[in-house]
MARKE-751994 format. One line per field, with one value per residue (C-alpha): residue number from 1; residue in three letters; x, y, z. Coordinates in nm, 4 decimals. Layout:
# residues N
i: [NUM,...]
aa: [ALA,...]
xx: [X,...]
yy: [Y,...]
zz: [Z,...]
This chain:
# residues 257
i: [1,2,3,4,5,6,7,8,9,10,11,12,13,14,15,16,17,18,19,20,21,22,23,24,25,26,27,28,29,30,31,32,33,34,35,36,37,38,39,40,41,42,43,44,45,46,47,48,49,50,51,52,53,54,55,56,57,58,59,60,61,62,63,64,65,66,67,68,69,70,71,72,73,74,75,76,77,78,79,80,81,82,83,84,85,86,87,88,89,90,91,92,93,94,95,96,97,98,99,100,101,102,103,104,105,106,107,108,109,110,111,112,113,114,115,116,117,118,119,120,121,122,123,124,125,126,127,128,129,130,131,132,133,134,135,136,137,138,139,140,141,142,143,144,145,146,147,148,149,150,151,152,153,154,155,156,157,158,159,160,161,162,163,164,165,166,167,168,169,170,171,172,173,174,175,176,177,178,179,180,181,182,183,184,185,186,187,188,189,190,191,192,193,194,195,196,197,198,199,200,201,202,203,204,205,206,207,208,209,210,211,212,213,214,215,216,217,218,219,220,221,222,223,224,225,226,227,228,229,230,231,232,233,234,235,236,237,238,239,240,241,242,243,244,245,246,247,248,249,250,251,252,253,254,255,256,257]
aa: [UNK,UNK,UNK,UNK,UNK,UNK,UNK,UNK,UNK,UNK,UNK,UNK,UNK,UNK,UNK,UNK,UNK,UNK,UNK,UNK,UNK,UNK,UNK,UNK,UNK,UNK,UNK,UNK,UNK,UNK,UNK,UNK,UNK,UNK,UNK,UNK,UNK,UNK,UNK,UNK,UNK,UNK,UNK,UNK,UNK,UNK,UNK,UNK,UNK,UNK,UNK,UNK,UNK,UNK,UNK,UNK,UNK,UNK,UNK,UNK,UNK,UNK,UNK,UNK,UNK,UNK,UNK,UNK,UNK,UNK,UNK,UNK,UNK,UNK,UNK,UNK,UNK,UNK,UNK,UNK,UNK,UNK,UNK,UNK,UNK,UNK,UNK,UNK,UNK,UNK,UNK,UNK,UNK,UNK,UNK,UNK,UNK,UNK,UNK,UNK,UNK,UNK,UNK,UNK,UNK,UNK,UNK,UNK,UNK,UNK,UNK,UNK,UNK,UNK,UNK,UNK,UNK,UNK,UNK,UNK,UNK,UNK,UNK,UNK,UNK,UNK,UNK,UNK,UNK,UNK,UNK,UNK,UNK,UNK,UNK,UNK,UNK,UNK,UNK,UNK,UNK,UNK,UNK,UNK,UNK,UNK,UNK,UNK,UNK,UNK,UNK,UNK,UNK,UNK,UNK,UNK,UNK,UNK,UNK,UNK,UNK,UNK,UNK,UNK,UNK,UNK,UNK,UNK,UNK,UNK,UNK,UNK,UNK,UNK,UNK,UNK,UNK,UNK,UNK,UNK,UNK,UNK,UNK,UNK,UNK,UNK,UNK,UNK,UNK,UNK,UNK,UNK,UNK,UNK,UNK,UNK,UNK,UNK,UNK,UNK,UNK,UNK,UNK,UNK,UNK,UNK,UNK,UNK,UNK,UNK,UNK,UNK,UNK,UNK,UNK,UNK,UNK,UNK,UNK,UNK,UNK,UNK,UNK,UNK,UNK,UNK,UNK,UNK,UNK,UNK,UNK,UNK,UNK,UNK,UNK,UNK,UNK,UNK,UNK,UNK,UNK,UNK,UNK,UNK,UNK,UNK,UNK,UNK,UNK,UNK,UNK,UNK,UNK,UNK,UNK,UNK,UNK]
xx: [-0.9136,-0.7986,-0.7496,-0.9947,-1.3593,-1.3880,-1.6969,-1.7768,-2.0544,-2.0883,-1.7464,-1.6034,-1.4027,-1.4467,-1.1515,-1.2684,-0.9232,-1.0269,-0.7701,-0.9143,-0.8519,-0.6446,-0.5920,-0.2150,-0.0094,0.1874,0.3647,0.0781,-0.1637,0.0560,0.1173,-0.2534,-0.3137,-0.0907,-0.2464,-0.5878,-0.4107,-0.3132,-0.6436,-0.8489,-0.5649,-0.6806,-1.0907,-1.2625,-1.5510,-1.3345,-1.2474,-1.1753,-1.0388,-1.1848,-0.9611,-1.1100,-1.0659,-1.3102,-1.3967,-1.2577,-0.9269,-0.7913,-0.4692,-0.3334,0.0089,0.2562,0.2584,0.5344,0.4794,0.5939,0.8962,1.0075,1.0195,1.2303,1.5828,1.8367,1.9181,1.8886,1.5238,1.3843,1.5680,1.3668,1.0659,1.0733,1.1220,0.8322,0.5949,0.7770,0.7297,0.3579,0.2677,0.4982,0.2958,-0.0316,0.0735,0.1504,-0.1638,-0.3512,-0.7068,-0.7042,-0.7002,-0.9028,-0.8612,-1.1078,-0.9270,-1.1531,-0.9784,-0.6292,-0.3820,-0.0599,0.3024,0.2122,-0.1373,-0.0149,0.2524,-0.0483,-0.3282,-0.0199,0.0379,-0.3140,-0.4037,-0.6580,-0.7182,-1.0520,-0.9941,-1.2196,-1.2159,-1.1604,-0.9047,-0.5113,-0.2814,0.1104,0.4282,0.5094,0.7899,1.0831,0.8441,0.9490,1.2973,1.2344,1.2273,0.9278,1.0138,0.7414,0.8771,0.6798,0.9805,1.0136,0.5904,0.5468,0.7847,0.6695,0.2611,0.3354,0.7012,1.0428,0.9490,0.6490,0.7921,1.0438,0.8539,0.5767,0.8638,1.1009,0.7810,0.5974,0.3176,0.0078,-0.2528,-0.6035,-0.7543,-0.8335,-0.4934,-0.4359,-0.6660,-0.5373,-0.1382,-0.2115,-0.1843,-0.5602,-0.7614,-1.0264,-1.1606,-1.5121,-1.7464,-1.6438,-2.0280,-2.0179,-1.6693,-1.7708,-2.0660,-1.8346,-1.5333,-1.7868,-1.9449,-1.6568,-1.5105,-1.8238,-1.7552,-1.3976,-1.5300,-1.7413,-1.3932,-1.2700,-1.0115,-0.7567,-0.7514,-0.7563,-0.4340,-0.2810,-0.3029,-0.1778,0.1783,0.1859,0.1423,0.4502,0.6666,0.6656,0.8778,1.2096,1.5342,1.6161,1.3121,1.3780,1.7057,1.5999,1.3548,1.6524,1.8499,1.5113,1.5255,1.8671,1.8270,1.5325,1.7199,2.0232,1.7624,1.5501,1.8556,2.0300,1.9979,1.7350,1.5274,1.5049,1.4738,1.1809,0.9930,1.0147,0.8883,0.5956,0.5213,0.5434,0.3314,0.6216,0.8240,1.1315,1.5060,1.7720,2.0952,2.2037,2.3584]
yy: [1.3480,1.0627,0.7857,0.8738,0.9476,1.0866,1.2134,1.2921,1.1044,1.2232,1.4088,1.0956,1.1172,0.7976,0.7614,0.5135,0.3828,0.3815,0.2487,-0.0671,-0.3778,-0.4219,-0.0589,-0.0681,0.1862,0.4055,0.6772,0.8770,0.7224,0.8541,1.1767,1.1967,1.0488,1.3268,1.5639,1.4777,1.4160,1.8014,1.9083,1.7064,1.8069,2.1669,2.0376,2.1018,1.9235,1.5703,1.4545,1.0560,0.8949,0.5699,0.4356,0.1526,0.0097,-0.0039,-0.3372,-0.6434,-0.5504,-0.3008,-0.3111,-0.5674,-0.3931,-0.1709,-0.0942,-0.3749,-0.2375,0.1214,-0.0293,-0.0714,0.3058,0.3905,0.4233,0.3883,0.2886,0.6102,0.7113,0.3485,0.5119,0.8244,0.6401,0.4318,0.7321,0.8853,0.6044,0.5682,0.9467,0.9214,0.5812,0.7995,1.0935,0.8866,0.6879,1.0807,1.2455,1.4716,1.2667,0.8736,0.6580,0.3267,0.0807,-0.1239,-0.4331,-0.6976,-0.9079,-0.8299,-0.6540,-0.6684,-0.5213,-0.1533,-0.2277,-0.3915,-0.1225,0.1076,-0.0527,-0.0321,0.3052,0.3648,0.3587,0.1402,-0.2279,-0.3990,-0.6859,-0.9113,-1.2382,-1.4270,-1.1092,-1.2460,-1.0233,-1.0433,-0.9186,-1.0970,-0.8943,-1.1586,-1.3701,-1.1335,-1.1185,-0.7788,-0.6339,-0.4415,-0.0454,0.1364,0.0950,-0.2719,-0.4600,-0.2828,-0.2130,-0.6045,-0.7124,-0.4132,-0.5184,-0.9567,-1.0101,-1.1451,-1.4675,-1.4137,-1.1464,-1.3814,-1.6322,-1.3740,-1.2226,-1.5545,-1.7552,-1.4789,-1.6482,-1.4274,-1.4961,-1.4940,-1.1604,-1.4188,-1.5043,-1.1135,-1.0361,-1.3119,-1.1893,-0.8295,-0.7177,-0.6373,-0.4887,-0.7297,-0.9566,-0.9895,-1.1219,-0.9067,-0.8161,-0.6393,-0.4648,-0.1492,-0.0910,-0.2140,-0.0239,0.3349,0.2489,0.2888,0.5412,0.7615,0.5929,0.8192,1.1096,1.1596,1.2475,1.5473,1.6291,1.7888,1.4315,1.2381,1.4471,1.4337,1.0692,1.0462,1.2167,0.9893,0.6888,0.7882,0.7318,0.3830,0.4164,0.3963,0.5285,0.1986,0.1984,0.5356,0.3819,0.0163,0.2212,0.4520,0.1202,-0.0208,0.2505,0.2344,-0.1832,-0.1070,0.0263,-0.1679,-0.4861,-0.3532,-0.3148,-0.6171,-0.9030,-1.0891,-0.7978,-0.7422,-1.0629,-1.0985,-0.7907,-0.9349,-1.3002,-1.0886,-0.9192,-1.2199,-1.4551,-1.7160,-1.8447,-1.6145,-1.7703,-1.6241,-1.6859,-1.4270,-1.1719]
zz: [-1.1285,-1.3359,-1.1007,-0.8207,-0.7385,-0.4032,-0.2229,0.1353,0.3346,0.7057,0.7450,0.6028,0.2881,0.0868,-0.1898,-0.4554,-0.6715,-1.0542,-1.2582,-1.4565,-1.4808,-1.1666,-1.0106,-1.0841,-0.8654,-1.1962,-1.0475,-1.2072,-0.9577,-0.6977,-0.7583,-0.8352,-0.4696,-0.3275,-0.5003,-0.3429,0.0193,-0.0132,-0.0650,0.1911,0.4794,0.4490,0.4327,0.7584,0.6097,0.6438,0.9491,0.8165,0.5005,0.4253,0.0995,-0.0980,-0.4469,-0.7765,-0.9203,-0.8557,-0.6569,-0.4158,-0.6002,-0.7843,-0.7618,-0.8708,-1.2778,-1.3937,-1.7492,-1.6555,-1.5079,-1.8456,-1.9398,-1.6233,-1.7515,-1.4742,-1.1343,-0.9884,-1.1275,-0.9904,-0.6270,-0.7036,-0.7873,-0.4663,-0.2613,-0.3885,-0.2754,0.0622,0.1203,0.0551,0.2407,0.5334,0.5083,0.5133,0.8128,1.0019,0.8258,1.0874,1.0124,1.0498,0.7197,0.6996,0.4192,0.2949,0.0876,-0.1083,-0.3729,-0.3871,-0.2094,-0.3633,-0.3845,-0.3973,-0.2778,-0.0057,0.0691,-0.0233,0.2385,0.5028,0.5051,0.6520,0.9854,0.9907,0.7823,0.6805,0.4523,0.3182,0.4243,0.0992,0.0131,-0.0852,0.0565,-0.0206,-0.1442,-0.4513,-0.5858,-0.5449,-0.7593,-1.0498,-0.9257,-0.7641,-0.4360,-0.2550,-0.3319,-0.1066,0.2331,0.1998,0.3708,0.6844,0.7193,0.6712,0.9573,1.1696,1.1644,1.1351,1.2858,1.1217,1.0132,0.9300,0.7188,0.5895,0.4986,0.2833,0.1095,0.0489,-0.0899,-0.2646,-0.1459,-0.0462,0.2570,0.3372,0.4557,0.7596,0.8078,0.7461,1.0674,1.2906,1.1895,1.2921,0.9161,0.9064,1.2043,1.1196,0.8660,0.7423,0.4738,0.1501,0.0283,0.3886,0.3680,0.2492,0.5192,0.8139,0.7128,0.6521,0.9940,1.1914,1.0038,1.0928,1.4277,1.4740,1.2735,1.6017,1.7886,1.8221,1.5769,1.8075,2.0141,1.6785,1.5168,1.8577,1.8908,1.5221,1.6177,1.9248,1.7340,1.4914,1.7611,1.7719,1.4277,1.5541,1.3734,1.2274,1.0546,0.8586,0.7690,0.6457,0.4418,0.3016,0.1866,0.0699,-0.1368,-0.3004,-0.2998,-0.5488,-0.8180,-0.8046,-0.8575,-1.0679,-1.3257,-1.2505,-1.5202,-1.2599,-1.2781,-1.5970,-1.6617,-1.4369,-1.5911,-1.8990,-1.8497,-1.6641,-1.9348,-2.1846,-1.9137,-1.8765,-1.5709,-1.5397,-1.5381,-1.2290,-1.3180,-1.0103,-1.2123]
């Protein structure tokens, strides 16, 4: 694999994200994760996932630079569906998923890290959705997740502000299971994933389904307009406009067009 190392350690399967400098989401990345996802389902050597990120991030993001290659409306739809399908299929996958965030956790990290079932963020960790900051919208199902796991305004306020939070806050919001120092993370997060692994994995997939529930029709649809609200931003003149003072390191201009 390109993207990811991946080795197992007492049934666990550890999923290291390799993608220097910042472990930027490309829809490469995530095919390459579903890829992987297919084979471990069928493993009866794994019984957890524990996901975690090399160097100094989980994920910094989603790759703004790619953006630029996608040519219409519709493929930045297709696109978003992709990731929602996968971060949906992770949050419904027969064996739990644990993340283990240090540094950053950011647009699709942060839509990343949510679609796992479990959350164990570092305490100095930023977590956020900074997408309006570029005068985008969160694509992977992150605007329904986010509101879900820390309530409306809380939600609001994330999203409105672009503004990202401690992975203390993160714990004490519900966003994160639990927060902890980060030169510990790893050890914690592998300790109670070998914790579960101990269940049976009947119980475990059983309680997965159950959990799923809790999803409720309007969910599926705000993440079906999420979708299609994507790519109409994306190729507005804000977007666009946004991508490209990203990629030239200046403060963007919205006229609202």
């Amino acid at each position: 694999m390109e993207f990811f190392k991946y080795e197992v350690l007492d049934s666990v399967g550890v999923i290291t994200l390799n993608r220097p400098p910042a472990n930027a989401l490309s829809s490469y990345v995530l095919k390459e994760l579903s890829s992987l996802l297919d084979e471990l389902e069928q493993s009866q050597e794994v019984r957890v996932l524990l996901i975690h990120g090399e160097g100094r991030f989980f994920s910094a993001g989603a790759d703004i630079k790619e953006f630029t290659t996608v040519p219409s409306g519709e493929e930045f739809e297709k696109l978003a569906t992709f990731g929602q399908n996968l971060f949906d299929r992770m949050e419904k996958f027969p064996k739990p998923i644990i993340a283990a965030i240090h540094g950053a956790a950011l647009g699709g990290g942060l839509e990343l890290a949510m679609g796992c079932h479990i959350r164990l963020v570092s305490e100095n960790a930023k977590l956020g959705l900074p997408e309006l900051q570029l005068g985008l919208i969160p694509g992977f199902a992150g605007t329904q997740r986010l509101t879900r796991l820390v309530g409306a305004p809380k939600a609001a306020e994330m999203l409105l502000t672009s503004d990202p939070i401690s992975g203390v806050e993160a714990a004490q919001l519900g966003l994160a299971n639990r927060a902890v120092p980060e030169e510990t993370l790893f050890e914690e997060a592998k300790k109670l994933a070998s914790k579960i692994a101990k269940k049976s994995p009947i119980s475990m997939k059983a309680t997965i389904e159950l959990l799923n529930y809790a999803k409720t029709g309007s969910f599926y649809e705000g993440v079906k307009r999420e979708a299609k609200l994507f790519g109409e931003v994306f190729t507005s003149a804000d977007g666009k406009e946004g991508i490209t003072a990203f990629i030239e390191k200046r403060e963007p201009t919205f006229k609202g067009e």
